[in-house]
ZAMARGU-4260 file (C-alpha; in steps of 0.2 Angstrom, whole numbers, plus 5000, padded with zeros to 4 digits):
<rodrens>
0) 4775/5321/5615 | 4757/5330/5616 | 4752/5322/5598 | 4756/5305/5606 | 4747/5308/5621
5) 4732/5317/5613 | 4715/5306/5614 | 4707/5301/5598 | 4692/5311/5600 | 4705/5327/5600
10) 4714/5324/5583 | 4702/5332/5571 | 4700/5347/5580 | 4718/5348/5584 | 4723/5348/5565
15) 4712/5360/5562 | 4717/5375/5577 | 4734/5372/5576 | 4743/5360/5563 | 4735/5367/5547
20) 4736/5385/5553 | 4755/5385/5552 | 4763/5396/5543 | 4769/5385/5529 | 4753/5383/5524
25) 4748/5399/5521 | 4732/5410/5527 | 4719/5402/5517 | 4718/5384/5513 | 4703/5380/5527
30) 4694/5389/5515 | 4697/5379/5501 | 4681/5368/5496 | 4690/5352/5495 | 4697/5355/5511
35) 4686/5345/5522 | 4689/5329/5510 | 4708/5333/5513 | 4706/5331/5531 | 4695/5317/5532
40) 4709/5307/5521 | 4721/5314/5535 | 4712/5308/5550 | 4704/5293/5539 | 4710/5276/5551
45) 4722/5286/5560 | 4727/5287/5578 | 4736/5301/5584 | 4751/5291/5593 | 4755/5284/5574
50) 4755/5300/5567 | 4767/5306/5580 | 4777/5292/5577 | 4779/5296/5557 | 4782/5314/5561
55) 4797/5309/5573 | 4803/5297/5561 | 4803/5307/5545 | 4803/5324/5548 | 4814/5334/5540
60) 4827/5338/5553 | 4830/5319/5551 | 4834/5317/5536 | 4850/5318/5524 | 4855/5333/5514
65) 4850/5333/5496 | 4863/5345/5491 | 4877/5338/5490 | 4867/5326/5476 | 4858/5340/5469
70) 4876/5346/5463 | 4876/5337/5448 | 4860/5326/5448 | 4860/5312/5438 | 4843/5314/5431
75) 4833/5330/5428 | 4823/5335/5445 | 4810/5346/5444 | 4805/5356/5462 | 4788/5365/5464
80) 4785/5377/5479 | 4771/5387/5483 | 4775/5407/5486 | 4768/5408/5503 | 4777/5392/5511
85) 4792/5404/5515 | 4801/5388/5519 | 4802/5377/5504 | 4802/5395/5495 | 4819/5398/5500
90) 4825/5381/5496 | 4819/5383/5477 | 4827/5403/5478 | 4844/5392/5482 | 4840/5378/5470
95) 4836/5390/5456 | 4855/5400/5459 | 4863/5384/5459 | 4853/5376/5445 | 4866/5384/5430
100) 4854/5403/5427 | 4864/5405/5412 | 4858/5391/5404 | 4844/5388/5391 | 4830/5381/5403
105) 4828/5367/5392 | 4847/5361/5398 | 4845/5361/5417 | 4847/5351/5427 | 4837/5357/5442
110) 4820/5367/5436 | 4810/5376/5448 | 4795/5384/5449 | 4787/5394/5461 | 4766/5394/5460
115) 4756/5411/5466 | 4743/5410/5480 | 4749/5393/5485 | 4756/5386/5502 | 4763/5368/5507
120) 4747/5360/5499 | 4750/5362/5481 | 4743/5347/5476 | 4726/5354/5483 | 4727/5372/5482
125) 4732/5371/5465 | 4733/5355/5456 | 4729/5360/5438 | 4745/5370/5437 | 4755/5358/5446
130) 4751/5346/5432 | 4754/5356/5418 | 4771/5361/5423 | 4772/5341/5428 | 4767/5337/5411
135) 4778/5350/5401 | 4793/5343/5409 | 4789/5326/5409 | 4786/5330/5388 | 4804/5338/5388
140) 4815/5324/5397 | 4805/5310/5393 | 4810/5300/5377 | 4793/5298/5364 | 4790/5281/5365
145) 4786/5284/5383 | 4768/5293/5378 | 4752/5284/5380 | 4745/5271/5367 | 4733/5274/5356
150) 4713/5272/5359 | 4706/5256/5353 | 4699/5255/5336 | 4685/5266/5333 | 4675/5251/5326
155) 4671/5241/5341 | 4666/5221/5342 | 4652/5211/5330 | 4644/5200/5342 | 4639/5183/5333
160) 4628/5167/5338 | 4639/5152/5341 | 4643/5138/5329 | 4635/5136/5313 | 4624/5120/5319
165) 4609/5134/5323 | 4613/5127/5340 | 4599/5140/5351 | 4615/5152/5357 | 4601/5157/5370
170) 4602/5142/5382 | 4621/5141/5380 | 4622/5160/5387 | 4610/5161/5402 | 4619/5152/5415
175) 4608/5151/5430 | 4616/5150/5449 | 4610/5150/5466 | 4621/5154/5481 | 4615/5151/5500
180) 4621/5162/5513 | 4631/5161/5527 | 4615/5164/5538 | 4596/5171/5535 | 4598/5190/5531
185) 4586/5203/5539 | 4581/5215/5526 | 4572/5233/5526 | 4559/5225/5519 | 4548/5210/5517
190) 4556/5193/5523 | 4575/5187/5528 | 4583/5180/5514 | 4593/5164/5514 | 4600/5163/5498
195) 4601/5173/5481 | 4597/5167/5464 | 4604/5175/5445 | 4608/5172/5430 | 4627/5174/5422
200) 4625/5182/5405 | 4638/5176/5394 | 4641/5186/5377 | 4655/5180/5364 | 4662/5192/5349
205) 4672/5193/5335 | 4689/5208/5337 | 4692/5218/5324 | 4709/5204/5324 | 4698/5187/5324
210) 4701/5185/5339 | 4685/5177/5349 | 4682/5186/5365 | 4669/5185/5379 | 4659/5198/5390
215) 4651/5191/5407 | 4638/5201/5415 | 4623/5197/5429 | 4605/5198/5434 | 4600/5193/5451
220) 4587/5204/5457 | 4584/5207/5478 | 4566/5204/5483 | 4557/5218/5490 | 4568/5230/5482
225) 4567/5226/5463 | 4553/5228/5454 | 4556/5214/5443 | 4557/5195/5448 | 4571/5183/5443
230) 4560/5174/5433 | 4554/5189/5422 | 4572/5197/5424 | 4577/5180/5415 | 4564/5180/5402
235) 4566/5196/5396 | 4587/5195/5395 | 4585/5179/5385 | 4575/5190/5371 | 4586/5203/5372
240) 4601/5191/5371 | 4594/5183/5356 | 4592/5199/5346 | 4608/5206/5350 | 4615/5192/5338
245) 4624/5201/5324 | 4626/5218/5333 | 4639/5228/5329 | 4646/5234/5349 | 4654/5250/5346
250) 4669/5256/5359 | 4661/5273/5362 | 4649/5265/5372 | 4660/5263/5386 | 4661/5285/5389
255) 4644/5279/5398 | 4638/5296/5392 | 4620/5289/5384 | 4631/5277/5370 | 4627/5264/5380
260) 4608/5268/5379 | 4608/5273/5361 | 4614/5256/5354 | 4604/5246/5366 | 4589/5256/5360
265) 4595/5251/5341 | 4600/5235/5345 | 4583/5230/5353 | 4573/5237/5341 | 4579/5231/5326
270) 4566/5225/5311 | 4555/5210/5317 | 4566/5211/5332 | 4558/5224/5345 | 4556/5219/5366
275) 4540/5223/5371 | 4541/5236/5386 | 4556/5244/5392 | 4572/5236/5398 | 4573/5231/5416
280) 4583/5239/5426 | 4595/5223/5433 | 4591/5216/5411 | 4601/5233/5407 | 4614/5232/5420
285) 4617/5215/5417 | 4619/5217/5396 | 4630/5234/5399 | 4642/5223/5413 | 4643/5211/5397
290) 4646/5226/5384 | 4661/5232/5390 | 4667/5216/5398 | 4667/5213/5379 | 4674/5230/5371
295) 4688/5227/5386 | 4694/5211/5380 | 4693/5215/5361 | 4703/5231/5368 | 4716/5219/5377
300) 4713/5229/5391 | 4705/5230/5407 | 4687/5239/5408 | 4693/5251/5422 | 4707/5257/5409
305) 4692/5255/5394 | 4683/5266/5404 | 4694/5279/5411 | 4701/5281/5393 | 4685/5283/5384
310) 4680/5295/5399 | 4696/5306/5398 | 4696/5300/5418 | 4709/5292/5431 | 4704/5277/5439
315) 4714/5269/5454 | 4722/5252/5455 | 4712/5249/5470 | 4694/5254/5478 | 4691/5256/5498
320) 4675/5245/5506 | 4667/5247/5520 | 4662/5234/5533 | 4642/5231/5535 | 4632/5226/5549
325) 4615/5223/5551 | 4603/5224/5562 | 4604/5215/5579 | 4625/5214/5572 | 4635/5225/5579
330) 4642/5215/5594 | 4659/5211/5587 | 4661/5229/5581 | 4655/5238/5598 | 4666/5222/5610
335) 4681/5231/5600 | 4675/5248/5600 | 4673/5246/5621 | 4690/5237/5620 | 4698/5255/5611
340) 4690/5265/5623 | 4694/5256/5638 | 4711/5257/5632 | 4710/5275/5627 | 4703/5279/5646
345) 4718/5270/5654 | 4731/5278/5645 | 4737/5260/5639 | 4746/5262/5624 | 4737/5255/5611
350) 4719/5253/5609 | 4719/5240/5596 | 4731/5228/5605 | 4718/5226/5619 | 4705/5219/5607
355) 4702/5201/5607 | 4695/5186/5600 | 4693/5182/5580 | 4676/5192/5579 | 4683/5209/5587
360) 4701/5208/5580 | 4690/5206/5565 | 4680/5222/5568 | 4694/5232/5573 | 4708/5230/5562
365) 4699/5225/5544 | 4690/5240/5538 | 4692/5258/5541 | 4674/5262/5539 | 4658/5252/5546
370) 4642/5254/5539 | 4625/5249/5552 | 4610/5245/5550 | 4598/5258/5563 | 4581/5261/5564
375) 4565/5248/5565 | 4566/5248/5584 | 4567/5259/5598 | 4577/5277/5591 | 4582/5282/5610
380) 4590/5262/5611 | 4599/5265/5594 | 4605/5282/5598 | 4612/5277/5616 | 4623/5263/5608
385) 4627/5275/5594 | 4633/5287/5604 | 4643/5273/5612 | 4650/5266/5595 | 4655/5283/5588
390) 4668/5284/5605 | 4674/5269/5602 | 4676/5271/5581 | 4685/5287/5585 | 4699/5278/5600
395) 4699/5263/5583 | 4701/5277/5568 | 4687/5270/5561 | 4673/5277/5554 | 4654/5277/5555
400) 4640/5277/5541 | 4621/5273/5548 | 4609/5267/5537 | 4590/5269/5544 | 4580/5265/5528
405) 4570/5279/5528 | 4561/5272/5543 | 4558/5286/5557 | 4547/5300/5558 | 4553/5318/5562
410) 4551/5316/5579 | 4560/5297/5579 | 4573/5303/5571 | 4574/5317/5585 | 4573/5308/5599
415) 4589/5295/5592 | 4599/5311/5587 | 4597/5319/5605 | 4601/5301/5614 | 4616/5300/5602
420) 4623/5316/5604 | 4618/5313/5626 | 4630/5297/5624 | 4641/5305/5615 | 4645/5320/5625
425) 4644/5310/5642 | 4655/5299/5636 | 4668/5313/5628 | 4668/5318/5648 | 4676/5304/5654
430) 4687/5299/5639 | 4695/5315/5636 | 4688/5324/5653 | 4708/5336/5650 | 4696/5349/5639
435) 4685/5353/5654 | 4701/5357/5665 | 4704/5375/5669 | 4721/5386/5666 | 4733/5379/5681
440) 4751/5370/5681 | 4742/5355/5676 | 4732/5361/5662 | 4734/5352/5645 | 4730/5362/5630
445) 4716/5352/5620 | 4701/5359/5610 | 4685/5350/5616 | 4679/5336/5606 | 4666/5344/5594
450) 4649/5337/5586 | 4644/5331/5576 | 4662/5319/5578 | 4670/5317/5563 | 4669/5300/5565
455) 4650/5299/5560 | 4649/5301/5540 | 4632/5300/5538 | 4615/5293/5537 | 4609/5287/5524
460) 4589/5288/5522 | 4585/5296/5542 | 4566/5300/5537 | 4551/5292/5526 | 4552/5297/5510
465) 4538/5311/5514 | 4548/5320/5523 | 4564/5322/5514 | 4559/5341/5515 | 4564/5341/5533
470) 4583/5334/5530 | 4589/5351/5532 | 4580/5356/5546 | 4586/5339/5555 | 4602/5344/5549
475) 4604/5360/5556 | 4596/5356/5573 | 4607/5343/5578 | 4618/5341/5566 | 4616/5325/5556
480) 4622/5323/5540 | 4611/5312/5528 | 4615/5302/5509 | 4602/5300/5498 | 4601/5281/5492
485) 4582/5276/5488 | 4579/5293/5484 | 4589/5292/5469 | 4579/5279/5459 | 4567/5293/5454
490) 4577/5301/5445 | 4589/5285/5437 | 4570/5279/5431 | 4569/5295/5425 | 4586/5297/5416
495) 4584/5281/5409 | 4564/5286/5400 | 4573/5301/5393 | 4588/5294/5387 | 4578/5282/5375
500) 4567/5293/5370 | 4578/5305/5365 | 4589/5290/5358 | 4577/5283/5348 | 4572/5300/5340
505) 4588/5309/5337 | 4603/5298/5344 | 4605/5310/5357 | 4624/5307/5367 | 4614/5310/5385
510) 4612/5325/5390 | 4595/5326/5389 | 4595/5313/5402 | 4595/5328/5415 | 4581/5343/5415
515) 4567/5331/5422 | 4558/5334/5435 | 4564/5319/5449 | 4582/5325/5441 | 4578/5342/5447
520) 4574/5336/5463 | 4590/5327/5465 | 4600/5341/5460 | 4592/5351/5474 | 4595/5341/5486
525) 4611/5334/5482 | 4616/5353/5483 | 4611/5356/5500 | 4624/5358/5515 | 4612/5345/5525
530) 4616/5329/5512 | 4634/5322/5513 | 4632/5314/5497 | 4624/5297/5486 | 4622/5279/5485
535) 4619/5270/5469 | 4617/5254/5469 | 4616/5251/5449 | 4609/5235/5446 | 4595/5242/5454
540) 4598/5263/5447 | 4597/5252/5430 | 4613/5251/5426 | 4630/5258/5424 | 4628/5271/5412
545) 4614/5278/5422 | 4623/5277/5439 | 4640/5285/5430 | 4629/5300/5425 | 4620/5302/5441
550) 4637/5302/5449 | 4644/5315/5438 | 4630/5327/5443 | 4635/5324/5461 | 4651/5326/5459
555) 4649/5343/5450 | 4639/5347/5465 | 4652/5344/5476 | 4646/5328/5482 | 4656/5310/5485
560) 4646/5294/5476 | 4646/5277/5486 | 4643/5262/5474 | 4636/5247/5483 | 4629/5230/5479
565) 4611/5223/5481 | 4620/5208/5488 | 4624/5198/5471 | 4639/5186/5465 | 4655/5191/5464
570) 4653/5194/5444 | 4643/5209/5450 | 4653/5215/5464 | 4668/5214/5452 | 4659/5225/5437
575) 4654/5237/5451 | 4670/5239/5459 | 4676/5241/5441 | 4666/5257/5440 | 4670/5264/5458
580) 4689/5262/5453 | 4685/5276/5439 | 4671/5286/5448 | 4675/5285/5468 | 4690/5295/5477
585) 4704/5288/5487 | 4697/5289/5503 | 4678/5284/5497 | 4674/5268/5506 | 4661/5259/5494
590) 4650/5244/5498 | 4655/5229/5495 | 4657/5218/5508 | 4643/5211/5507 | 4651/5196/5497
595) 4656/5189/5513 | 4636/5183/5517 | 4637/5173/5501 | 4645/5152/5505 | 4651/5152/5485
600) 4653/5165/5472 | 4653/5164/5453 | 4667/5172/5451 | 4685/5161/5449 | 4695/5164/5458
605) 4682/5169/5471 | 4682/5191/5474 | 4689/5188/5493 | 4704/5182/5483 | 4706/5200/5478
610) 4703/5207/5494 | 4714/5210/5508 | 4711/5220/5522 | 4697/5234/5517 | 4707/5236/5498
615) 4699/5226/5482 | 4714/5221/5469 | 4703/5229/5452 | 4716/5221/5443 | 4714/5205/5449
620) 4697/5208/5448 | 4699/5208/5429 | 4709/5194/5429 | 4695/5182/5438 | 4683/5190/5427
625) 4691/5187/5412 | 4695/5168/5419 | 4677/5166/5423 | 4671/5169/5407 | 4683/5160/5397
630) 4679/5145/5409 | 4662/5145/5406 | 4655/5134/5391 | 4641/5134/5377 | 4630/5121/5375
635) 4639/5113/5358 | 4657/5114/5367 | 4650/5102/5379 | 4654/5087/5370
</rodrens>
């Protein structure tokens, strides 16, 4: 009754002082490092009345015995317990006298096993040995044609020119679009854009079968934040696409380990055949989406699996995005947010029922996680509604990401934290005002909303580039976490000079792609407790290899990687979901909503198909791209 009664703003702190101190969970899991990841997956979209309401209807009390079934099971079970759960260590003690001791362990029935220095969280506290023992007796009960296929071939895909007429294969693979948007888009930088313009790269190859397959990839580079124009973008990909003609594509390319970057090195560079100058950063990203769109295909397979398999990773069926609005666009999201707290504040019983209109139910119910633009204005202003939109996220279960650009100064960016923070508290103080109440017959026990709220992720870029030094001691002044996006290109430019040098000298796999001096940079602050982690965008970074090795590093550091889009087609946003499913975490909201500004897509079936709600479909990803490219034609299959 008090967890359905308890205000949002309570749920975090409540989970930690008292749920997660049970005993079942032992003494020490809040000090496990992937503790704080756990939690946010917990309170992730969640209001506390629906988890009241899951615990009522599903606890164990409620439901029916097991025993009686466990008797004579009609399958083998296997049941893991961690020693200091006393509960569920009983139940296997009972299990294991009932599961036939006598018996070679090979023949039971029932297995047990019991795993040291674990409580109820097994999968978290210890998730290696849980999957061996998974996997040893999923090899002992499983028959053998149930073990995973094969890799591909090791050969890989001999990409050729089309028809023997010497019709030039380079017109019939550029395919040039231009998509207006839904409305002028204010940017960070230089003008609002009004529409976006690219080219489709369309690569056909010969499997090792016959078969004739096809790779799609895309350059459309963003003003003011590319280096490169369209029209030089386009220029050099149509020389590159002409001298990879003949190549042999090899499947090791797709571990993204520095392959990739090897081959296109040799592939470019072949006799009478070199580009002058090094590869672009959209050109590369484009010819990479095409590559293993290719390898994919010859594989009879999806790239996420091509991937994940050559990477010895998991990748997940489908990738979590998060909402974005702009500058000057937060009304819907913050008329819904003011709904939820109204709600919240009159003890109604649901805060998203009291939303209303398209745009708000929109805002409230879609995604889990918003994304807004700050900054470029007045910081006391920005901080103020903030402060107001971090209440209402949390009455929603939504949560927060800023994005300011790396526009203020030290002192702008303390001037919004103290207004945020003001709102905030002031706000706390009439929304949940039972944590100021005093022992008394009417007390209610509830720890005090606590700040930063876990609500607020992040903000991405909070000072000019300057002054990143001073991230930390924003940080530990008021709190506010920050995510390093433009500050990453440094070292992707970086990673990406290394990696052909060292290609084009000794065929190196990559590794020399760390060790510089902006990768050095990154690593330091990508390890400090002030950054909450890193946003790629890779046909900016220069790629996918480059962004999957940047994102390895921050995962070694500890650190979640956000993927987002630079505001291209749905062929883009579909090769960059692609590689979130393999790099990103479950509860890692990437951005790529972004592809509801656009009035078309080149993609068919169009990516909304493959969304629903704040979950992209990756498989049906696969399959628009795959119909996309086998719908597009070259020049002599016009006729």
């Amino acid at each position: 009754a008090r967890l359905r009664a308890m205000p949002p703003p309570h749920f975090d702190e409540w989970l930690r002082r008292e749920w997660y101190r049970a005993a079942l969970w032992g003494g020490r899991l809040q000090e496990h490092p992937s503790f704080e990841r756990m939690l946010l997956r917990r309170t992730d979209g969640a209001q506390p009345r629906d988890r009241a309401a899951s615990l009522e209807r599903e606890s164990v009390g409620r439901q029916p015995s097991c025993w009686p079934w466990l008797e004579a099971p009609p399958a083998p079970v296997l049941y893991v317990a961690g020693e200091e759960d006393e509960a569920y260590c009983k139940v296997a003690t009972r299990l294991a006298e009932h599961s036939g001791v006598a018996e070679p362990v090979e023949r039971r029935l029932v297995r047990v096993a019991v795993l040291p220095a674990a409580g109820h969280a097994l999968l978290l506290e210890a998730s290696a040995p849980v999957a061996e023992i998974c996997h040893a007796f999923a090899s002992q009960v499983l028959p053998p044609p149930l073990v995973p296929a094969s890799p591909p071939p090791a050969e890989g895909v001999r990409i050729q020119a089309r028809g023997p007429e010497g019709v030039d294969a380079l017109s019939a693979r550029l395919l040039p679009f231009r998509l207006p948007l839904t409305a002028p888009l204010p940017l960070a930088r230089g003008p609002p854009v009004t529409e976006r313009a690219g080219v489709l790269l369309l690569v056909e190859g010969m499997a090792a079968d016959g078969r004739a397959v096809r790779g799609l990839g895309e350059v459309c580079p963003l003003p003011g934040f590319h280096s490169e124009s369209l029209d030089e973008a386009a220029a050099q990909l149509r020389s590159v696409a002409h001298r990879l003609q003949g190549a042999l594509l090899p499947f090791a390319v797709a571990r993204l380990d520095g392959s990739m970057s090897a081959w296109l090195a040799a592939a470019c560079d072949r006799p009478s055949k070199s580009v002058s100058g090094p590869l672009l950063p959209s050109v590369r990203c484009a010819l990479e989406m095409a590559c293993l769109h290719l390898l994919a295909q010859a594989a009879n397979t999806s790239i996420a699996q091509l991937v994940c398999c050559a990477r010895r990773a998991p990748y997940q069926s489908h990738v979590r995005i998060n909402g974005l609005l702009a500058r000057g666009e937060a009304s819907s999201l913050e008329a819904a947010a003011d709904a939820a707290r109204a709600a919240v504040d009159s003890a109604r019983p649901s805060s998203r029922a009291c939303a209303s209109g398209p745009a708000v139910k929109h805002a409230a119910a879609r995604m889990r996680t918003w994304k807004v633009k700050v900054g470029g204005g007045d910081p006391a202003a920005d901080g103020r509604r903030i402060g107001k939109l971090l209440l209402g996220c949390t009455a929603l279960g939504a949560r927060l990401r800023l994005d300011a650009n790396q526009a203020w100064s030290r002192e702008q960016a303390a001037t919004f934290c103290e207004a945020m923070q003001t709102e905030w508290e002031a706000g706390c103080a009439t929304l949940c005002p039972e944590h100021q109440r005093g022992d008394g017959a009417g007390a209610v026990s509830a720890p005090a909303p606590r700040w930063t709220p876990p609500a607020l992720d992040f903000c991405e870029e909070p000072l000019m580039a300057r002054l990143h030094a001073q991230l930390p001691a924003l940080h530990a002044q008021y709190g506010l976490r920050h995510a390093i996006d433009e500050g990453a290109l440094p070292a992707a430019a970086e990673a990406l000079e290394r990696l052909a040098a060292s290609c084009a000298t000794s065929g190196s796999d990559g590794a020399s792609a760390r060790g510089g001096e902006a990768f050095r940079a990154l690593q330091e602050r990508l390890g400090d407790a002030s950054c909450a982690g890193l946003i790629l965008k890779p046909t900016l970074a220069g790629g996918l290899e480059v962004s999957a090795r940047l994102a390895d590093e921050a995962s070694r550091l500890g650190k979640p990687t956000v993927l987002t889009s630079a505001f291209e087609s749905g062929v883009a946003h579909a090769h960059v979901a692609m590689l979130a499913s393999v790099l990103g975490g479950p509860s890692i909201a990437h951005g790529l909503s972004t592809y509801e500004r656009l009035q078309g897509d080149t993609l068919s079936p169009a990516f909304a198909e493959a969304v629903d709600g704040d979950l992209v479909d990756v498989p049906r990803l696969q399959a628009a791209l795959d119909a996309t490219a086998q719908g597009l034609r070259f020049v002599n299959e016009r006729r």
